[in-house]
C-alpha positions in Angstrom: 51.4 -6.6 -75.1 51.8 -10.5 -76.0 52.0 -12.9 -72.8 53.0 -16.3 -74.4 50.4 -18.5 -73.1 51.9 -21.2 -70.9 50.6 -25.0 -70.1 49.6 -25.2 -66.7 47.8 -27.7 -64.7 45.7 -30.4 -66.5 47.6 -29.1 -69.9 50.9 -30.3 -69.6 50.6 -33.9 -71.5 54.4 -34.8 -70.6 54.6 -37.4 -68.3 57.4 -36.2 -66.2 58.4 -32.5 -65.4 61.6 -31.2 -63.7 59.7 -29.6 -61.0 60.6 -26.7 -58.9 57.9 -26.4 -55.7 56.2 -23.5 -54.5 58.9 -22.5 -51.6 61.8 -22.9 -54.7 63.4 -26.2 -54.3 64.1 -28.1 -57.0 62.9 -31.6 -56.7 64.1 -33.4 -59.7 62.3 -35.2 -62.2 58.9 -35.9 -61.1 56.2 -37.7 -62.4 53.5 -34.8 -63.8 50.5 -36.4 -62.1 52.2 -36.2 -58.7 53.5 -32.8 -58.9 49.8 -31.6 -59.6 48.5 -33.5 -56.6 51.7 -31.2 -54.8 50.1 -28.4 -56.2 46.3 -28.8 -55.9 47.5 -29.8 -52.2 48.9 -26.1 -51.2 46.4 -24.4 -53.6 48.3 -23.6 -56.3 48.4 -24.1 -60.2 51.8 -26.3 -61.9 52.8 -24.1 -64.8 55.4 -25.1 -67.8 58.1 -22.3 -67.5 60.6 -23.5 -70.0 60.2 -26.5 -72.2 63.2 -28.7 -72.3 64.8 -31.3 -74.8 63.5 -34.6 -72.6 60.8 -32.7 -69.8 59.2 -29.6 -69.2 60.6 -27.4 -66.3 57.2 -27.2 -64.1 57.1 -24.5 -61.4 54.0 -24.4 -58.7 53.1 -20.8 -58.2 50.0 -18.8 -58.4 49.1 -18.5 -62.3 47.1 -15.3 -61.9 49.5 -13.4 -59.9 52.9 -14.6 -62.0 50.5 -13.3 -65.1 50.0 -9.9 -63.8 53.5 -9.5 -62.6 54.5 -10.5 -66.7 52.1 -8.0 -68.3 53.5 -5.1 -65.4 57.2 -5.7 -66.4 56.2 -6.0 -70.0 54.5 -2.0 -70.0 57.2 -1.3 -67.6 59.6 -1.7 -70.3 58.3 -0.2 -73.2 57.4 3.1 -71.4 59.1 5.9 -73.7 62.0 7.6 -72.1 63.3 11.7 -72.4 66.5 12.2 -73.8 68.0 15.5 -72.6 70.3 17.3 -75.3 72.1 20.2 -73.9 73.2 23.3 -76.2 75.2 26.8 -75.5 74.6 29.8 -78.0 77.5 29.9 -79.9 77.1 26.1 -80.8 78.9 25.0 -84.3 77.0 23.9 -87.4 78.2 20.3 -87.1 77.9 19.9 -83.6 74.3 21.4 -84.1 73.5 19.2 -87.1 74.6 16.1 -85.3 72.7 16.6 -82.2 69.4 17.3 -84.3 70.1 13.9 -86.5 70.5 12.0 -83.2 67.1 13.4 -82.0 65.4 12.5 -85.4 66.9 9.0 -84.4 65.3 9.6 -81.0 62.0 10.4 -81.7 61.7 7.9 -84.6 62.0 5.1 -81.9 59.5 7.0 -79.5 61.4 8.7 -77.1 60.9 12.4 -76.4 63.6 15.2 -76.3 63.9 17.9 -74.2 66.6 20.7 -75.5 68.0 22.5 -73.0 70.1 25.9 -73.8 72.7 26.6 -70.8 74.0 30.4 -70.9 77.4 31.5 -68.7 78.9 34.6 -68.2 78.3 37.6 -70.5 75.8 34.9 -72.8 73.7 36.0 -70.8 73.5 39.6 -72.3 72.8 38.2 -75.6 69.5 36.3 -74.3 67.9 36.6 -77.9 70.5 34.5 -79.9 69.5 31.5 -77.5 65.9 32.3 -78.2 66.3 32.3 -81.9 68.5 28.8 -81.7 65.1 27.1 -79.6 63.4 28.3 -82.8 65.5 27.4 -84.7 65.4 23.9 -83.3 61.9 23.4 -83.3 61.7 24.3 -86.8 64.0 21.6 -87.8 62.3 18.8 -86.3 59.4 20.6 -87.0 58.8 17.5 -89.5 60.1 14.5 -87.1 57.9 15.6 -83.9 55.9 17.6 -82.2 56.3 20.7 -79.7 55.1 19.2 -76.3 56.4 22.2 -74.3 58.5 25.6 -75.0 59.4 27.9 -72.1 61.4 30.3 -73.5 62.1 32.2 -70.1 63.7 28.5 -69.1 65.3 28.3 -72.5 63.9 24.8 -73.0 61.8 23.4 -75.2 60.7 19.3 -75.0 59.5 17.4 -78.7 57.2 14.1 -78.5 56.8 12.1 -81.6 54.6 12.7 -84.0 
């Protein structure tokens, strides 16, 4: 997790800043040592959100608090996320190999899979094909990930990276 640090208070050496106050108004170009005195006046820190061509864009918030909210969206976003890959029995050789090539894909970037197998009708009689496709399916990426969970009374089984 890298939070770029940013100038803020007694830091910023430009001598004016486009500044943008603590209630969100903008307020123009202002001289840097007045919108500090702005700031220290309603107990908050002037931080350098975006540097610009001629002045800094200065916005008066609460340093600590705008820091944690960064650091919270940045884990937010890089949490992994399960793919779901649906198969039926009878499921082609092509249409099998492609759905195992796109979880190789999957898991190389870090997401899980979870492979479900969906039985209608009479598949349900031939319970024992569907168990020996899960098998089959954790033996192929077998080398790509790791079994997490299998429930073979659910038909499902779910693959982490590894």
């Amino acid at each position: 997790m890298i939070v770029k640090q940013q100038l803020i208070n007694r830091q910023i050496k430009s001598p004016h800043v486009l500044l943008i106050d603590h209630e969100n108004n903008n307020r123009g170009l202002v001289d840097t040592r007045d919108a500090l005195r702005l700031a220290e006046e309603v107990g908050l820190d002037l931080v350098v959100v975006s540097q610009g061509k001629d002045s800094p864009v200065a916005k008066i918030l609460d340093y600590g608090k705008h820091q944690y909210q960064q650091k919270k969206r940045q884990r937010q976003s890089s949490k992994p996320t399960v793919k779901e890959v649906k198969l039926r029995p009878n499921i082609g050789e092509s249409d099998y190999k492609l759905r195992i090539e796109k979880a190789i894909q999957w898991l190389g970037k870090g997401d899980s899979v979870k492979f479900l197998i969906r039985l209608r009708g009479r598949e349900h009689q031939h319970r024992d094909r569907a168990a020996e496709l899960l098998d089959r399916v954790v033996q192929d990426l077998g080398e790509a990930g790791k079994v997490q969970s299998l429930d073979k009374r659910a038909l499902m089984v779910q693959v982490i990276p590894g």
